[in-house]
C-alpha positions as a LaTeX table, in Angstrom:
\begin{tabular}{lrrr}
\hline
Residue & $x$ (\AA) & $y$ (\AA) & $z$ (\AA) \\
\hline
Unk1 & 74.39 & 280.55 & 76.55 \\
Unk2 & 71.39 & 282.80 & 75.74 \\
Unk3 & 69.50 & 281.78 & 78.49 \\
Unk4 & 71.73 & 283.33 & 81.18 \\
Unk5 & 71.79 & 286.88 & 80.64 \\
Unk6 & 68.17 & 286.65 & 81.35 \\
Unk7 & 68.18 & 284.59 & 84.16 \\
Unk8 & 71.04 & 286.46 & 85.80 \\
Unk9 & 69.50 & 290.11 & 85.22 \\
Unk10 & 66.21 & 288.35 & 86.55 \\
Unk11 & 68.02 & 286.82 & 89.57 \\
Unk12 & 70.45 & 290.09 & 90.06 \\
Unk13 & 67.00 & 292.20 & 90.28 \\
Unk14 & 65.26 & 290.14 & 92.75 \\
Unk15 & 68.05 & 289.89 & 94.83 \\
Unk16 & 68.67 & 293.81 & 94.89 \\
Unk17 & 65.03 & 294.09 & 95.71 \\
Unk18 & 65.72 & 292.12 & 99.11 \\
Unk19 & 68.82 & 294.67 & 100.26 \\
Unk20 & 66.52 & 297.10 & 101.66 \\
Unk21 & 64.72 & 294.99 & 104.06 \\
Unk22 & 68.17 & 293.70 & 105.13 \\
Unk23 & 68.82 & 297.52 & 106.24 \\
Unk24 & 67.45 & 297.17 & 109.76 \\
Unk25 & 70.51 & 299.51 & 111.00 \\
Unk26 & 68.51 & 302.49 & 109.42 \\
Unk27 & 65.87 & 303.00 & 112.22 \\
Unk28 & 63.19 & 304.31 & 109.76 \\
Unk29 & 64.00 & 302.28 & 107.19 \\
Unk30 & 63.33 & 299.68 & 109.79 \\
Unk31 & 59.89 & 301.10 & 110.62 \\
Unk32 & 58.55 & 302.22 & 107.31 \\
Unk33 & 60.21 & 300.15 & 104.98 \\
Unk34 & 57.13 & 298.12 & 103.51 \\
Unk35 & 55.15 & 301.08 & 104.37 \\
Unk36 & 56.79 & 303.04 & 101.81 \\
Unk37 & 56.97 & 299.82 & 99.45 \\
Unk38 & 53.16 & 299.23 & 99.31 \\
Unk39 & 51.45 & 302.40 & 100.18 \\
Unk40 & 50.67 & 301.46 & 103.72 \\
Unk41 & 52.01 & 300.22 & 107.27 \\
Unk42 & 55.01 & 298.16 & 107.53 \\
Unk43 & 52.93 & 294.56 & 108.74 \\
Unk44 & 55.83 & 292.63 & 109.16 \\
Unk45 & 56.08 & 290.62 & 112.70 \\
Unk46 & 58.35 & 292.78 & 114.78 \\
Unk47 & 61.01 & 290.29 & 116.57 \\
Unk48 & 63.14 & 291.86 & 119.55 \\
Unk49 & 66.34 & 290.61 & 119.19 \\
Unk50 & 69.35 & 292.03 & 121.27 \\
Unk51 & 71.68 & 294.35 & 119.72 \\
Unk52 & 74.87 & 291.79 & 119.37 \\
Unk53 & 72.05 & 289.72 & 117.99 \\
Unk54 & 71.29 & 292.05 & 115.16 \\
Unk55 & 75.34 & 293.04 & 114.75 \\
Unk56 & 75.42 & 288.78 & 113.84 \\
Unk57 & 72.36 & 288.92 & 111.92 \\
Unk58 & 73.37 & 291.70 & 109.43 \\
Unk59 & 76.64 & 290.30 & 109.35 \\
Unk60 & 75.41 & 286.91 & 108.55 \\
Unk61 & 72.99 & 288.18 & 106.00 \\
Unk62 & 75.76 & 290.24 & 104.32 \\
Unk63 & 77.90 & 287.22 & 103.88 \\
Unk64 & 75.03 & 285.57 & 102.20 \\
Unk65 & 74.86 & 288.15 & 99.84 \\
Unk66 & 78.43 & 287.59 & 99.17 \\
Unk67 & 77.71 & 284.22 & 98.67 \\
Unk68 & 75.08 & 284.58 & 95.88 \\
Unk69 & 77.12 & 287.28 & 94.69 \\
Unk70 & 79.76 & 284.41 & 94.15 \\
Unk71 & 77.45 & 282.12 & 92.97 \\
Unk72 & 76.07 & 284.23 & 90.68 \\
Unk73 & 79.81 & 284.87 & 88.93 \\
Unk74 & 80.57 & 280.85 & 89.01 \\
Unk75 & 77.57 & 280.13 & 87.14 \\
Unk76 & 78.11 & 283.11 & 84.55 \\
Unk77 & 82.08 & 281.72 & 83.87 \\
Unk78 & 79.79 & 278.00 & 83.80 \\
Unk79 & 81.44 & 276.70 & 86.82 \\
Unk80 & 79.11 & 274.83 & 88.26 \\
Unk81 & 81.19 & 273.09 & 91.08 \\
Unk82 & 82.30 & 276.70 & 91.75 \\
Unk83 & 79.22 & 277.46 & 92.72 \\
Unk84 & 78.33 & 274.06 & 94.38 \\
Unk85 & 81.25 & 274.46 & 96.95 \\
Unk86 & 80.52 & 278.12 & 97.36 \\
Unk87 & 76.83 & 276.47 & 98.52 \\
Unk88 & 77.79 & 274.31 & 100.49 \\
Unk89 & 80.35 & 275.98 & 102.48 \\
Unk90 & 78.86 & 279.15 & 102.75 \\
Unk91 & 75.04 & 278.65 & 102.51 \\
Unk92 & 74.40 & 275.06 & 102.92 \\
Unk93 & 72.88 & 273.08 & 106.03 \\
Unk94 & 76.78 & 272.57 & 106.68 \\
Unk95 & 77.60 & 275.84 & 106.75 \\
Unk96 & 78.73 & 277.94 & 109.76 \\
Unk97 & 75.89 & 280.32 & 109.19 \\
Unk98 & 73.11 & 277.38 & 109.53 \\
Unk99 & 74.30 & 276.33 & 113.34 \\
Unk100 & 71.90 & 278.67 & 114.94 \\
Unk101 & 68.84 & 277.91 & 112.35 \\
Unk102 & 68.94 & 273.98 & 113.47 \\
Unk103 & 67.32 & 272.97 & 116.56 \\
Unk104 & 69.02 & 271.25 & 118.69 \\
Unk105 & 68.92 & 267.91 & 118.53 \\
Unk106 & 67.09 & 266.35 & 121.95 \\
Unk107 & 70.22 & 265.61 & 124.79 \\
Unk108 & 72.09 & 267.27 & 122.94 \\
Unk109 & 74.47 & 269.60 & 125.14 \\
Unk110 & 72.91 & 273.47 & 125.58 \\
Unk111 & 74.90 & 276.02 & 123.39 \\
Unk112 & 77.54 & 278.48 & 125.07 \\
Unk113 & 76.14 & 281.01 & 127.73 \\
Unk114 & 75.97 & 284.36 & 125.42 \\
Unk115 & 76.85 & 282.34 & 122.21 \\
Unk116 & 74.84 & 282.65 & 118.88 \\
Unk117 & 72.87 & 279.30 & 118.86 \\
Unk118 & 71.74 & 280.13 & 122.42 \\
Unk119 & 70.59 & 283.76 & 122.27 \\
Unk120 & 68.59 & 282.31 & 118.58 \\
Unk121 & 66.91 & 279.61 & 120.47 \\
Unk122 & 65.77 & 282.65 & 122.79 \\
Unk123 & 64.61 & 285.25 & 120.39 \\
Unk124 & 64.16 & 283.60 & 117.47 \\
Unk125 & 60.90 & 282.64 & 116.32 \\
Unk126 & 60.00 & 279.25 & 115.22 \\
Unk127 & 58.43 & 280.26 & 112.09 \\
Unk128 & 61.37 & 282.98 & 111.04 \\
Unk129 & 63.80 & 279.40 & 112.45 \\
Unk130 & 62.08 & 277.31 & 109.90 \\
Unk131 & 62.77 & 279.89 & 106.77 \\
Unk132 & 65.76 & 279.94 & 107.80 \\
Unk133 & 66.44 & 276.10 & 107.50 \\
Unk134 & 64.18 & 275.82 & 104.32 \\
Unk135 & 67.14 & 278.52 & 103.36 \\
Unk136 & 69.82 & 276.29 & 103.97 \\
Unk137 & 68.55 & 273.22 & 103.14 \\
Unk138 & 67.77 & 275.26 & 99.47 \\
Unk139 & 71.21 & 275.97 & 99.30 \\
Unk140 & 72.26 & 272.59 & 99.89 \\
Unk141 & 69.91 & 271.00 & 96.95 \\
Unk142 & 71.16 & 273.90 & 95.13 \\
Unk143 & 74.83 & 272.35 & 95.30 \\
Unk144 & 73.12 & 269.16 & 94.13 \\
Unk145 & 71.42 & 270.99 & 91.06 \\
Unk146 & 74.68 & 272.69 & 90.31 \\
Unk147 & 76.75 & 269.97 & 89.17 \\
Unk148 & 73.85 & 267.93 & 88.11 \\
Unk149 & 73.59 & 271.05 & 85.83 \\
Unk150 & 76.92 & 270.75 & 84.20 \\
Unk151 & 76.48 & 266.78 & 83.75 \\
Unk152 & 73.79 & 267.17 & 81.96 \\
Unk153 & 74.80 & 270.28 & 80.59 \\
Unk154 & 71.48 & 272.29 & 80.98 \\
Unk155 & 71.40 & 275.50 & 83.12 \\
Unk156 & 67.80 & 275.56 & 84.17 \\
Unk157 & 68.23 & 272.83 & 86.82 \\
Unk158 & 70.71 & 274.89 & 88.49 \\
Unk159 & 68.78 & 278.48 & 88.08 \\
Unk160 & 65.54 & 276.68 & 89.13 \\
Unk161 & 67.33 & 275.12 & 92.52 \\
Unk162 & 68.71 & 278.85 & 93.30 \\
Unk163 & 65.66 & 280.73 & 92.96 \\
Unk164 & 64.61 & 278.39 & 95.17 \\
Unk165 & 67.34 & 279.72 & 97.65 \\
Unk166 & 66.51 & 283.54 & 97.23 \\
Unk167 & 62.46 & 282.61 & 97.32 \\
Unk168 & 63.26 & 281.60 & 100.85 \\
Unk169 & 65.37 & 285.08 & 101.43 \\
Unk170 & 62.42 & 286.97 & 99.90 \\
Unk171 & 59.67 & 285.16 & 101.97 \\
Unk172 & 61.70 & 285.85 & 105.60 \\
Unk173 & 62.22 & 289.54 & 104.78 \\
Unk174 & 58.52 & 289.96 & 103.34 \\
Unk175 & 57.39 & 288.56 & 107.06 \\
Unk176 & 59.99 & 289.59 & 109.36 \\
Unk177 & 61.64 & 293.09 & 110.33 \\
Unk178 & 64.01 & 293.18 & 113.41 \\
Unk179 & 64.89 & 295.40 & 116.32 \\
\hline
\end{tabular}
């Protein structure tokens, strides 16, 4: 029981620390935002993406704030298969929100002229692609962790498998900005 309040006000700060570079609406927040961070030029890779493209994006990125949000609350009320599902649906490989991180697997059928997984497999690059999965696929273990947690009744394995999640977040924002 002691060891949450830390690890949720440690987890609830580094996950506030990621909502600005998720603020790509805000043109100069776009521009300047590690700029004004650091002291110096904002060195993230620039990726063009069209503006529907962003519109999904944010949305997407949003609802995975929602998701850790929910997490966040299961584990605090010790539901740890609360959390796992929340995962899984929302975060996980599984999830809706992973379609356009996988690549396609080869024959498969090309996505939908206009549609999400085809305008990511134009704009996206591989590198920001593969965060993305390593994302996803965190989320998934994290489901794993999470009831392993409450069998063996020991927080840390869960904690440790979700920082895991946002380190991924963290890593895609510190390298990417969009436009």
């Amino acid at each position: 029981m002691s060891i949450k309040r830390p690890l949720l006000s440690l987890l609830f700060l580094l996950l506030v620390g990621t909502l600005p570079a998720v603020a790509t609406e805000l043109p100069m927040q776009q521009h300047h935002h590690a700029g004004h961070m650091h002291g110096g030029p904002d060195d993230r890779k620039l990726v063009m993406f069209p503006p529907e493209m962003i519109t999904q994006q944010l949305k997407n990125m949003r609802d995975h704030m929602e998701a850790l949000d929910g997490i966040l609350r299961a584990l605090a009320a010790d539901d740890y298969a609360g959390a796992a599902a929340i995962a899984n649906t929302r975060l996980g490989l599984d999830s809706p929100s992973a379609v356009g991180c996988k690549p396609l697997p080869q024959g498969a059928p090309r996505p939908a002229k206009g549609s999400m997984e085809e305008m990511m497999g134009l704009y996206m690059p591989e590198d920001m692609r593969a965060l993305g999965v390593a994302m996803h696929s965190a989320a998934s273990d994290f489901a794993t962790a999470a009831l392993e947690a409450k069998g063996k009744a020991d927080p840390k394995i869960a904690y440790q498998a979700l920082s895991q999640v946002t380190a991924h977040c963290t890593a895609c924002h510190a390298a990417f900005r969009v436009h």
